[in-house]
C-alpha positions as protocol buffer text, in pm:
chain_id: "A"
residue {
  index: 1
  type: UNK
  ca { x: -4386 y: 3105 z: -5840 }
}
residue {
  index: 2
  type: UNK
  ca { x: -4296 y: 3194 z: -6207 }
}
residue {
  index: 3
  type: UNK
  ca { x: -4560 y: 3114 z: -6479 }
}
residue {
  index: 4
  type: UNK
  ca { x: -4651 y: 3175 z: -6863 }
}
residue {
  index: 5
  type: UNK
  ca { x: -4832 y: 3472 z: -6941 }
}
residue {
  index: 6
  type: UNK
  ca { x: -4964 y: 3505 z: -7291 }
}
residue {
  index: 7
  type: UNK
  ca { x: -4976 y: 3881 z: -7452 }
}
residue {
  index: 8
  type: UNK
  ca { x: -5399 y: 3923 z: -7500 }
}
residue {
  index: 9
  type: UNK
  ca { x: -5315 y: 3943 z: -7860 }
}
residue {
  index: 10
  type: UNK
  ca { x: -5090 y: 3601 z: -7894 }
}
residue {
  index: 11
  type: UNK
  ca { x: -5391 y: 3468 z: -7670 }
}
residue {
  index: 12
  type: UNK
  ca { x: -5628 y: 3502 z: -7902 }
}
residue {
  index: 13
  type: UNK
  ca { x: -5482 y: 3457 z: -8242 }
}
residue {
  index: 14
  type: UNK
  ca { x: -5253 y: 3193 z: -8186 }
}
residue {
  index: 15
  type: UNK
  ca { x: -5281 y: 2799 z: -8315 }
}
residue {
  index: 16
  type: UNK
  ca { x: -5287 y: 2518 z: -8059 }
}
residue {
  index: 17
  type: UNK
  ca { x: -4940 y: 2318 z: -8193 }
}
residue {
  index: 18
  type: UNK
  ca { x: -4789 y: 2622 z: -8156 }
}
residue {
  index: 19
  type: UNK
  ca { x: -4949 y: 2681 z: -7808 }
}
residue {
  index: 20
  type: UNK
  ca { x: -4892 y: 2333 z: -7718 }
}
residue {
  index: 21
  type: UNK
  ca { x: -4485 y: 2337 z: -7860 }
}
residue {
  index: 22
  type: UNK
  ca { x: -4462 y: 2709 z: -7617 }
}
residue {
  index: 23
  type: UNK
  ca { x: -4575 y: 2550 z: -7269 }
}
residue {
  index: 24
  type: UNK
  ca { x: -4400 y: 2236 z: -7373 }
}
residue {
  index: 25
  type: UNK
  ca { x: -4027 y: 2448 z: -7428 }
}
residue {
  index: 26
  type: UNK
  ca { x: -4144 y: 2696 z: -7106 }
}
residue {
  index: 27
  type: UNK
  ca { x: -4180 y: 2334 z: -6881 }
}
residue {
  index: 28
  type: UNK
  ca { x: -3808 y: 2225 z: -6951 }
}
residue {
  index: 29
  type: UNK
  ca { x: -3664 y: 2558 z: -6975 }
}
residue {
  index: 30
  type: UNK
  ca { x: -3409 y: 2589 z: -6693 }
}
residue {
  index: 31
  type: UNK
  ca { x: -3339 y: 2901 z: -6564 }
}
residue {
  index: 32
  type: UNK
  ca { x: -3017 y: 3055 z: -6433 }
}
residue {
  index: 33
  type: UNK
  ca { x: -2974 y: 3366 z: -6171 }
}
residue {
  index: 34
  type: UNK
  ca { x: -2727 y: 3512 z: -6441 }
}
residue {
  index: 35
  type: UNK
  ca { x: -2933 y: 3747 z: -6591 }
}
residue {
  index: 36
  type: UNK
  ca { x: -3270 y: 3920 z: -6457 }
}
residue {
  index: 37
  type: UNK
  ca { x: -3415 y: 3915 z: -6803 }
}
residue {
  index: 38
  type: UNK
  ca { x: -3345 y: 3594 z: -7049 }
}
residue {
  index: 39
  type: UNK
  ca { x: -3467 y: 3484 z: -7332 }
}
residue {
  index: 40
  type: UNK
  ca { x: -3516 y: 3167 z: -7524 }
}
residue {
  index: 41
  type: UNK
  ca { x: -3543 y: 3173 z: -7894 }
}
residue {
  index: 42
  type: UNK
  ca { x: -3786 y: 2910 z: -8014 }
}
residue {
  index: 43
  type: UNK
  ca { x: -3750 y: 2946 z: -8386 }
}
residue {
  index: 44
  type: UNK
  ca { x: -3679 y: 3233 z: -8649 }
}
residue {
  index: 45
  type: UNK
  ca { x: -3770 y: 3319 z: -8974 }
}
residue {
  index: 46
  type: UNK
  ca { x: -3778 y: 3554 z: -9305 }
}
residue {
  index: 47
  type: UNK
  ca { x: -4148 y: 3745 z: -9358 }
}
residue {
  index: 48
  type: UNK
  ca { x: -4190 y: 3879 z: -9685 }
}
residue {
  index: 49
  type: UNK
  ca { x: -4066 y: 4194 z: -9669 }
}
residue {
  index: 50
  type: UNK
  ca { x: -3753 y: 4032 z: -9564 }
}
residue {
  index: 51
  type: UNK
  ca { x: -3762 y: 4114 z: -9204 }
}
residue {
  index: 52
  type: UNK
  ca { x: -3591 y: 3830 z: -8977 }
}
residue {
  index: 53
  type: UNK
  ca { x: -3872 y: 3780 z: -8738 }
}
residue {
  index: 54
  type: UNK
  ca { x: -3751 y: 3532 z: -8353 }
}
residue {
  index: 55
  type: UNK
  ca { x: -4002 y: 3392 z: -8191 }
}
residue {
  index: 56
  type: UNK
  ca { x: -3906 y: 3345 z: -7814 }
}
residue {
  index: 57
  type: UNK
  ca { x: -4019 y: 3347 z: -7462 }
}
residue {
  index: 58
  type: UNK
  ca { x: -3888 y: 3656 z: -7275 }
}
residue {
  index: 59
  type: UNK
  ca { x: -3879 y: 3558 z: -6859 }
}
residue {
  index: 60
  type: UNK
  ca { x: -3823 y: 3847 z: -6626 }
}
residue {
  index: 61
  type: UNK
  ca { x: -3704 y: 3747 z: -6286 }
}
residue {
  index: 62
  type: UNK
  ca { x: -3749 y: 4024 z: -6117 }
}
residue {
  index: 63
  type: UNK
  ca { x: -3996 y: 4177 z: -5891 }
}
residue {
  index: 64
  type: UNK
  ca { x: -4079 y: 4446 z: -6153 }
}
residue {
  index: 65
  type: UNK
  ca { x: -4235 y: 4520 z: -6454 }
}
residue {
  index: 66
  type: UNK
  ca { x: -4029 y: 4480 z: -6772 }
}
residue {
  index: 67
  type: UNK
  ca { x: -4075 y: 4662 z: -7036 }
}
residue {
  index: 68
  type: UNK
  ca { x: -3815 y: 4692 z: -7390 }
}
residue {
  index: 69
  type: UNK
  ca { x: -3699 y: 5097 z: -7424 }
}
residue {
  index: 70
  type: UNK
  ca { x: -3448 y: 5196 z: -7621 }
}
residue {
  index: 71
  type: UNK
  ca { x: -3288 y: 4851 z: -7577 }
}
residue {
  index: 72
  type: UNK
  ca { x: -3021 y: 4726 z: -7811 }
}
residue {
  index: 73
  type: UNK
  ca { x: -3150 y: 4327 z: -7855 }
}
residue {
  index: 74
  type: UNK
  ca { x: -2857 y: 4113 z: -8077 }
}
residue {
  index: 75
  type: UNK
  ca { x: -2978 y: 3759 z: -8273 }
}
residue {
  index: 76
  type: UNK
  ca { x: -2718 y: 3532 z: -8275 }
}
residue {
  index: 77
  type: UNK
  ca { x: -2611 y: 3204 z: -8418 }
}
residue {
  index: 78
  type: UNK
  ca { x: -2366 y: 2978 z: -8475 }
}
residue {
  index: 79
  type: UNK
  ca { x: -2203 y: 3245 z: -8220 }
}
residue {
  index: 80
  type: UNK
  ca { x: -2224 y: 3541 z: -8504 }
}
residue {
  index: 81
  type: UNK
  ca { x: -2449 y: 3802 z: -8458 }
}
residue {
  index: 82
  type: UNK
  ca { x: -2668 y: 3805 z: -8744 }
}
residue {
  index: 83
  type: UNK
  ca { x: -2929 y: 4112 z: -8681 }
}
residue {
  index: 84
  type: UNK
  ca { x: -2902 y: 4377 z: -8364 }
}
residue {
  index: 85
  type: UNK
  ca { x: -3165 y: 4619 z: -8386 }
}
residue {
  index: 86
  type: UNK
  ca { x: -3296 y: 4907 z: -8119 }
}
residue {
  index: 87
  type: UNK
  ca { x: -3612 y: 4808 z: -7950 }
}
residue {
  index: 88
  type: UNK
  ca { x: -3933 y: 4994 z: -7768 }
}
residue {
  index: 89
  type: UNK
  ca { x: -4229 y: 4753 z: -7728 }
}
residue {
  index: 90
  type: UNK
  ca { x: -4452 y: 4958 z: -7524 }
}
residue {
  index: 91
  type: UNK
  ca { x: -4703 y: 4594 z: -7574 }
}
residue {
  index: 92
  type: UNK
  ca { x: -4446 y: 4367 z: -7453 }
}
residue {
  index: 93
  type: UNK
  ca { x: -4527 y: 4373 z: -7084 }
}
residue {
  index: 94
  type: UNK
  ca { x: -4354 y: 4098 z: -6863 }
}
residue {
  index: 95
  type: UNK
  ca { x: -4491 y: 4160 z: -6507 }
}
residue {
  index: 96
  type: UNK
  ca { x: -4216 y: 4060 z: -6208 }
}
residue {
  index: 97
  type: UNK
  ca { x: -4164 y: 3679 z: -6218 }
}
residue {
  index: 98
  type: UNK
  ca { x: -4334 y: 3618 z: -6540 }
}
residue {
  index: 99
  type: UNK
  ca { x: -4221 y: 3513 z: -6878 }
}
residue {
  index: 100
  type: UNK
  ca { x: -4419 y: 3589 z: -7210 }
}
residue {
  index: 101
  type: UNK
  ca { x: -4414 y: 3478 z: -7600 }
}
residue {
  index: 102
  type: UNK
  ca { x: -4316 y: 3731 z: -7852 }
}
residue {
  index: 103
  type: UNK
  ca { x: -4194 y: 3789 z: -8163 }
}
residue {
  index: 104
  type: UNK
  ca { x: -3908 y: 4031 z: -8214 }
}
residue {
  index: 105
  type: UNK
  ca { x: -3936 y: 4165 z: -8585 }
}
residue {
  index: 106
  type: UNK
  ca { x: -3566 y: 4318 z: -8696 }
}
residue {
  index: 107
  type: UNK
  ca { x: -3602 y: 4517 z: -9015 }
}
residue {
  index: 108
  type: UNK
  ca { x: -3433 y: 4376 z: -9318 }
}
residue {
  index: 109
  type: UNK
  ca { x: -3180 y: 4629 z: -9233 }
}
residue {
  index: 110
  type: UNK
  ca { x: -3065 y: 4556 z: -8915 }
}
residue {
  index: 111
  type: UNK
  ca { x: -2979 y: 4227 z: -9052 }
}
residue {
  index: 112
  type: UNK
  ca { x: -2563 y: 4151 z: -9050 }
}
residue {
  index: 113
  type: UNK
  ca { x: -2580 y: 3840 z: -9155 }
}
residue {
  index: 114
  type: UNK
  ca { x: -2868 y: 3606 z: -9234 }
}
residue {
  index: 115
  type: UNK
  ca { x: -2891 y: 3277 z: -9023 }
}
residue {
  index: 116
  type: UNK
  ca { x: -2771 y: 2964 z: -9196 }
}
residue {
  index: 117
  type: UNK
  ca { x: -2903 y: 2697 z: -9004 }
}
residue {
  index: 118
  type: UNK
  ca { x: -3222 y: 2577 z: -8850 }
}
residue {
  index: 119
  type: UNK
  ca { x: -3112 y: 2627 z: -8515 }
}
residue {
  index: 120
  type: UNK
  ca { x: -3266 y: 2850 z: -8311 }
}
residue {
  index: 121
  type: UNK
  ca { x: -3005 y: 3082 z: -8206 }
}
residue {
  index: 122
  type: UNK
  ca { x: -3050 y: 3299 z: -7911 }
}
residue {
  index: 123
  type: UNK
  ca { x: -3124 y: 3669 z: -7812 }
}
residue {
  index: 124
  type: UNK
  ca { x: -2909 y: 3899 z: -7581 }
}
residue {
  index: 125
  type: UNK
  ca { x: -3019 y: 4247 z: -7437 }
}
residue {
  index: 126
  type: UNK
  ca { x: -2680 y: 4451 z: -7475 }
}
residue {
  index: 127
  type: UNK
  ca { x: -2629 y: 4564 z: -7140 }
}
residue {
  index: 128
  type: UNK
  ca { x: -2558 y: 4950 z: -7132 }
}
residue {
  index: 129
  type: UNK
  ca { x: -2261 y: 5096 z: -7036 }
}
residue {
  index: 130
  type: UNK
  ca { x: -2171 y: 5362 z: -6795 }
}
């Protein structure tokens, strides 16, 4: 059985409509056996140092424990990638058949091209090669 899983951190600090708009996109979120690790983008936006910050719910289908190291993670939208940016979250822990919230923060310079829209876009792990 897959379920939500909040980070301690999200748990404690975050505000109910946002809480409530989370399990309400993780209930019709549908799943494919594509990838082990997806993620859905649930909105993005500019803090005030200018970093692009996606908020998103990262499911791991695996068995295992998912960590991000040294993991090349590309925002796109409106099928241009607009930030890629290396990532180590040694915090974002998605146990095996899990999916958590989180908030990937890519530094104003990793950004290629800002997003134009208010849609959501979507996240891709770049898959290594070799």
């Amino acid at each position: 059985m897959h379920q939500l899983i909040f980070h301690p951190a999200w748990d404690k600090a975050i505000a109910d409509q946002d809480r409530k708009h989370i399990l309400q996109t993780y209930r019709n979120i549908r799943l494919t056996e594509k990838d082990p690790i997806q993620i859905t983008v649930l909105r993005h936006a500019f803090n005030y140092k200018e970093e692009l910050l996606v908020t998103s719910i990262v499911h791991n289908l695996t068995e295992e424990m998912y960590t991000p190291h040294h993991e090349t993670i590309i925002y796109r939208q409106d099928g241009q990638d607009r930030a890629k940016s290396l990532f180590t979250i040694p915090d974002l822990i998605v146990n095996g058949k899990t999916s958590t919230p989180w908030t990937f923060i890519f530094p104003k310079e990793a950004t290629i091209r800002p997003p134009l829209s208010s849609d959501p876009g979507c996240l891709w792990i770049e898959t290594k090669k070799g």
